[in-house]
N, C-alpha and C positions, 0 to 999 in steps of 0.2 A: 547608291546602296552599298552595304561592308561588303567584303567577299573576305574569303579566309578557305586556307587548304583543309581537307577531309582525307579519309584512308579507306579503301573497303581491300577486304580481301577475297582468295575465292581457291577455292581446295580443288586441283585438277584428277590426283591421285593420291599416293604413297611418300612424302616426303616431296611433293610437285606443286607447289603454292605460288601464285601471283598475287602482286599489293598493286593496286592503284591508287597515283594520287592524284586528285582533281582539285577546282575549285569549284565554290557553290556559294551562293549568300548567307551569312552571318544567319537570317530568318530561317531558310533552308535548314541550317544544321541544326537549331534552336528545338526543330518542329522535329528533327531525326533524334533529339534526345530525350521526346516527349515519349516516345513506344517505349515499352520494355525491352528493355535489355535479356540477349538470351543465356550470356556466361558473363559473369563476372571474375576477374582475376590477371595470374601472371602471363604473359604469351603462352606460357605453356600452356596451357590452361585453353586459353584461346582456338588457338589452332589445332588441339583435341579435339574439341568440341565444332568445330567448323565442316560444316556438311559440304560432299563434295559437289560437283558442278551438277554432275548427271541425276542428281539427289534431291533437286530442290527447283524452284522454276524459274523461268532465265528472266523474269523480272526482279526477281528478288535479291536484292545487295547484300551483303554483308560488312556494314560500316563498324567500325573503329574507334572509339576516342578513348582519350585518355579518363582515368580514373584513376586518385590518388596513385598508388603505388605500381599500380596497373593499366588493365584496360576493360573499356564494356564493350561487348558484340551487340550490333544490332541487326536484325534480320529485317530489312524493311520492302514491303513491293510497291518499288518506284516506275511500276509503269511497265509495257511492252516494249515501247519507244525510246527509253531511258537509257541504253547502250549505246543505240545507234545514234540519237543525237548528241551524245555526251562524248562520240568517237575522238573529236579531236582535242578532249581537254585533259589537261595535263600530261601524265606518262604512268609509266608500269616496268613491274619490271618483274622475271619468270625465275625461279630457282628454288633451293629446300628452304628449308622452314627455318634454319638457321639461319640462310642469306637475307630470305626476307624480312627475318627478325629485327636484325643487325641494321638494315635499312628502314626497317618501321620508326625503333629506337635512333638513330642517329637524326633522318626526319624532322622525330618530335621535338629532339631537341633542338634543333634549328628552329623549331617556330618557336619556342621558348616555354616549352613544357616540363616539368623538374620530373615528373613521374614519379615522384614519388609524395607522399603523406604533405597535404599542408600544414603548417604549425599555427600553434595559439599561443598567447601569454597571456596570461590573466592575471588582475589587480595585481598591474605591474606600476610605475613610473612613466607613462608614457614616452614623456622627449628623451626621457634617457635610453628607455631601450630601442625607440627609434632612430637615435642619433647613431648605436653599435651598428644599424642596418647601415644608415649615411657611410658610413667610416670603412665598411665594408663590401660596398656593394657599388655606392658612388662615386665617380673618379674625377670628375669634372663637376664644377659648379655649385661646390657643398655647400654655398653660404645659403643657396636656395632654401634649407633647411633653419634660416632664423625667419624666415617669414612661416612658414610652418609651425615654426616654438610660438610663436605669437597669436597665431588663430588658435590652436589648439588651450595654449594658456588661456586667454581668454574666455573663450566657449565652457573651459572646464570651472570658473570664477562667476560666470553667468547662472543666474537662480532657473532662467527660462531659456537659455541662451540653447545652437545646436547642441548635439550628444551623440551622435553618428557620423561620420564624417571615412571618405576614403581616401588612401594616403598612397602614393607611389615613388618608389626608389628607382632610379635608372641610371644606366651609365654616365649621364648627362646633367644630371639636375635631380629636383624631389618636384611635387605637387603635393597639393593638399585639397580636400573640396566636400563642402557637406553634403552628406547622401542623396540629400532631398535633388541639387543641382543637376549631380550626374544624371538624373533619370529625366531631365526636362531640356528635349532640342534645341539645339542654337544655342544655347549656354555659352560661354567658354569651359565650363565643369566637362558637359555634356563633349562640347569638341576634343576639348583635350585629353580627354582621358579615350575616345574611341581613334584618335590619332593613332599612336601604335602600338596599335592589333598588329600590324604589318611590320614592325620596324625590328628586325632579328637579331639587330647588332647592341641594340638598347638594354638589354640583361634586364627586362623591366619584373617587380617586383612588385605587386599590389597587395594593399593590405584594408582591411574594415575596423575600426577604430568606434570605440563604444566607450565616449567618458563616463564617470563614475561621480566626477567630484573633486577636492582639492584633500588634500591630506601633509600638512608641513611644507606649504607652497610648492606642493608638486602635481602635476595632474594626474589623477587615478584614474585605471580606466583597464579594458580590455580589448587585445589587439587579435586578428585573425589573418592569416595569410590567408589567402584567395586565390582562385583556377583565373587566372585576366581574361584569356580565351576563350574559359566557359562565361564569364560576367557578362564580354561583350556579345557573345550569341546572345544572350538574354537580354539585354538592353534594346537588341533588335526587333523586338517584339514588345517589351515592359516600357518604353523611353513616350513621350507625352509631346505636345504640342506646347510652347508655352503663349498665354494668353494677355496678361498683364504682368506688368511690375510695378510692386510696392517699392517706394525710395523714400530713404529717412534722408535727410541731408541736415547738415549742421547747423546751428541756429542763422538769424531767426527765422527761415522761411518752413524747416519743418519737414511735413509727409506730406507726400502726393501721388497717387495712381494713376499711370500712363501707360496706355497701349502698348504692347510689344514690340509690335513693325516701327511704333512712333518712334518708340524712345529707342531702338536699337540705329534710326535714323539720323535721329535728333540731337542724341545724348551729348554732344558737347554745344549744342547752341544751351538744352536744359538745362547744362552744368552753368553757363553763364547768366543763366536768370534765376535761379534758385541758387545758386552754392555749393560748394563741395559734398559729394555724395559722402554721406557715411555708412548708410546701409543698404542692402538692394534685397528685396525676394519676389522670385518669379510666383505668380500662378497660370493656373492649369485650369482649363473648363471641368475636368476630372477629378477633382481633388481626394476623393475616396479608392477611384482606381490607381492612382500614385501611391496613395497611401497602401493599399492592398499588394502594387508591385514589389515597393520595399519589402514589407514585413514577407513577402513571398519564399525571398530569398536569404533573409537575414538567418532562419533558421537550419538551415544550409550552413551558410557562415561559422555558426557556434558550432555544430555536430560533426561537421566534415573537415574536421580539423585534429591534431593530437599533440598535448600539451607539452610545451618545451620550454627549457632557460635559454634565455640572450645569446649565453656563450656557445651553446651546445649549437645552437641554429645559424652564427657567423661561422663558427669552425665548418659546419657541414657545408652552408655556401664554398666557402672558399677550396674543401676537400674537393668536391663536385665541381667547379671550373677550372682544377688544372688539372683533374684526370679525366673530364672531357677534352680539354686540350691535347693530351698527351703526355701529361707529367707526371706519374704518381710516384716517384722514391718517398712522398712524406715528410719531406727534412725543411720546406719551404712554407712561409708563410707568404700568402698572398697580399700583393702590393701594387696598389693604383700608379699613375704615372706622378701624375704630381708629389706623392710623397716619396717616391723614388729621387727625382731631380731633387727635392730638399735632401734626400738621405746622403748621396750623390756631394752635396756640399759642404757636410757635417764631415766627410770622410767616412760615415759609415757603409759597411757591407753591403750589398746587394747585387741582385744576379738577375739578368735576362732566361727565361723561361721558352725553350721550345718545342716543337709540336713533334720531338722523333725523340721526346724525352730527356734531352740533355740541359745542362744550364751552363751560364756564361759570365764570369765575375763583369761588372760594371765598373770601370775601374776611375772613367770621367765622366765629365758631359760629354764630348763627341759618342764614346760608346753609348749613352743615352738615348743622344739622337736618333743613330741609326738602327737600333731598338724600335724606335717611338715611332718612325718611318715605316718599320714592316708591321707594326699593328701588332706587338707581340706583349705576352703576358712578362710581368714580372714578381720577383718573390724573394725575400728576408728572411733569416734565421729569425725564430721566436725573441731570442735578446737582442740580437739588433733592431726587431722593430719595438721592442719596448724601449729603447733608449731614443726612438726616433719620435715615439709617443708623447714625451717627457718633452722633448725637446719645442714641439709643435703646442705646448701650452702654454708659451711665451710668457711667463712669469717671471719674474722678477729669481734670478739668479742667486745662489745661498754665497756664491764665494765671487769673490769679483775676479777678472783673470790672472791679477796678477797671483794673486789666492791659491787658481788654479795651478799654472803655472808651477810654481810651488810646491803642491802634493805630486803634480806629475814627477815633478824631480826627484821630490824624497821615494817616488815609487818606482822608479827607475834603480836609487842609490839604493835603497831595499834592496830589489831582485838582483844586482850584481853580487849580493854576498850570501843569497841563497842556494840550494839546491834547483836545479832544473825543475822537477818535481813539483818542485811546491810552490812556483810562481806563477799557476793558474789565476789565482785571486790580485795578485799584483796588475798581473798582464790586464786584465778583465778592468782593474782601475783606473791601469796608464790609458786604457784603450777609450775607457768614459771620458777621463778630463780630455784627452786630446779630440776627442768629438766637440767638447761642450769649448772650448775654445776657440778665438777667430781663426779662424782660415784666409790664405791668401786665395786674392781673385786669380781664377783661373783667366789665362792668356786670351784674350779676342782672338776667336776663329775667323775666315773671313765665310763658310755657311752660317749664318743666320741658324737658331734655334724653331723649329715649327711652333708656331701657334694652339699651345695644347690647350687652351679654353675658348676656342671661338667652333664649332664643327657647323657644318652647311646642312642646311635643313632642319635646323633646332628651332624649336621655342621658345624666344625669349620669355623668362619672367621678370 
């Protein structure tokens, strides 16, 4: 069974507040989000409105969660018994209402709560506004996102093909998987996507995906950011048995319908007497109650969302994890590691990011490393990661280097006979050609560089 942390709080007096945090089943909280909610809103709001202990009966909880921008109270009566066997789970902790605050919010964001408003983009481009998430959010493992471009292409080319489909970004890699899947046990849809609920460090990102169509070979469609934590309570209760699987396989042997248990046993003796699977779809002895779970939640999806551009929704990511980190002067743009070590090569700028707000020129790869060793954030001035952008689309070159070479010189012989002043635009040119030219290899260290794409406990795709 999932488990996942929960909050309740509980009003002692006058500015006198304790938070508890526990754990409970995925089902458990699913069922605490069923009652009405007694306040809706900002903590403030909250802890106003919070009745005090001596005020209300000592069964009755006062749970927590998040909602968009806020939170919901729920006043639930979990029993007579519900403290005292619950005594030794998790912890709590006593103080105003500022302290507990500040610890409710910190918290939530560790379990991977943005707290604030999910976004939408409608009849956008899909792989392209998907790929800005890629670029932005994933650090590791981006090529995962051409297997993604390819189902999604497809499905969206199909007259009958899916049209729903849930899509996630993560530190690590992307997924992709049609809705139908996620909600049918034992999947791989179904596993991997309830894999990390738990995993904090993953910056994971879910998203619902509603193709439209093709429009100038590009897939059309509507995308929805998603609560992942609220999905997977829900999955814990909406998620099905699965019963059979349809397999199309490639010619000539065709379709055939085989047991669950079989073919999840069997499947590569079946592969060598039938052929290469081309297609799979699970059933359900439920198939109206599946269908009923979807549509349950999809509208949800569309409503509890507030419409945003591309840009405006990466910038915000990237604003919101370096001043949770601890960074906010504003002057930095946020930067994965890998394209750090490329920037790192080019001779471009970049800076180490850390958590008492300071930052740190990156001046080689050694400084790289020992960056990369503490787990720390890194960040680019806006022009240097556009020139780093350019650089990372491996095109074919306008000037060849002796070319380069070249303009550097005449821009060099330029600003010697200028004014101080005015060789902003010079400097900004020498500073491009000498990026966009070879570089000498850096000297062999004898540490070894860490292994930035392999991490322990992943998923291969």
């Amino acid at each position: 069974m999932e488990y996942n942390q929960i909050y309740a709080l509980t009003k002692f007096g006058d500015d006198d507040y304790s938070l508890w945090e526990l754990t409970m089943s995925r089902k458990q909280i699913h069922e605490i989000r069923q009652h009405d909610s007694v306040v809706v809103g900002d903590t403030g709001v909250v802890l106003h409105e919070l009745r005090a202990v001596d005020d209300q009966s000592k069964s009755m909880i006062n749970f927590v969660l998040p909602h968009g921008n806020g939170l919901k109270l729920y006043m639930v009566d979990m029993g007579e018994d519900f403290i005292k066997n619950n005594r030794f789970n998790g912890s709590s902790i006593r103080g105003t209402g500022n302290a507990v605050v500040k610890e409710l919010h910190d918290s939530l964001k560790k379990q991977g709560y943005g707290l604030q408003d999910c976004a939408s983009f409608r009849d956008v481009d899909v792989i392209s506004t998907l790929q800005k998430i890629v670029n932005h959010n994933t650090y590791y493992y981006q090529t995962d996102f051409s297997f993604d471009q390819d189902t999604l292409r497809k499905a969206a080319e199909e007259r009958n093909g899916n049209r729903n489909f849930f899509w996630m970004s993560r530190k690590s890699g992307t997924w992709c998987f049609p809705e139908r899947d996620v909600y049918i046990r034992d999947t791989n849809a179904y596993n991997t996507w309830m894999y990390y609920g738990n995993s904090k460090s993953e910056q994971v990102k879910a998203f619902w995906i509603e193709l439209k169509g093709t429009e100038d070979d590009k897939a059309m469609g509507d995308i929805a950011e998603i609560d992942y934590q609220r999905h997977l309570d829900y999955l814990s209760t909406h998620s099905f048995e699965p019963a059979q699987v349809e397999v199309v396989f490639r010619n000539p042997n065709g379709y055939k319908t085989f047991d669950f248990k079989e073919y999840s046993k069997y499947w590569q003796e079946i592969g060598q007497e039938y052929g290469t699977v081309d297609k799979k779809r699970f059933l359900v002895n439920e198939p109206n109650a599946l269908i009923h779970a979807m549509k349950g939640i999809q509208g949800e999806f569309r409503e509890s969302t507030v419409p945003m551009d591309i840009e405006s929704y990466v910038k915000r990511l990237d604003y919101d994890r370096l001043h949770d980190y601890g960074y906010t002067a504003g002057d930095m743009v946020l930067t994965g590691p890998l394209d750090v070590a490329e920037a790192v090569k080019h001779g471009l700028s970049c800076y180490a990011i850390y958590t008492d707000g300071r930052k740190g020129a990156i001046h080689d790869q050694e400084d790289f490393r020992r960056h990369q060793l503490a787990s720390g954030l890194y960040g680019m001035e806006k022009a240097e990661k556009q020139i780093l952008q350019y650089l990372k689309q491996g095109g074919v070159p306008l000037f060849t280097d002796e070319e380069m070479q070249k303009i550097c010189f005449l821009a060099v012989q330029a600003g010697m006979g200028n004014e101080t002043r005015g060789n902003e635009l010079l400097n900004s040119i020498i500073h491009k050609a000498e990026c966009v030219l070879p570089r000498e290899e850096e000297p062999e260290r004898k540490r070894q560089s860490p292994e930035l794409e392999v991490l322990s406990g992943d998923i291969v795709q």
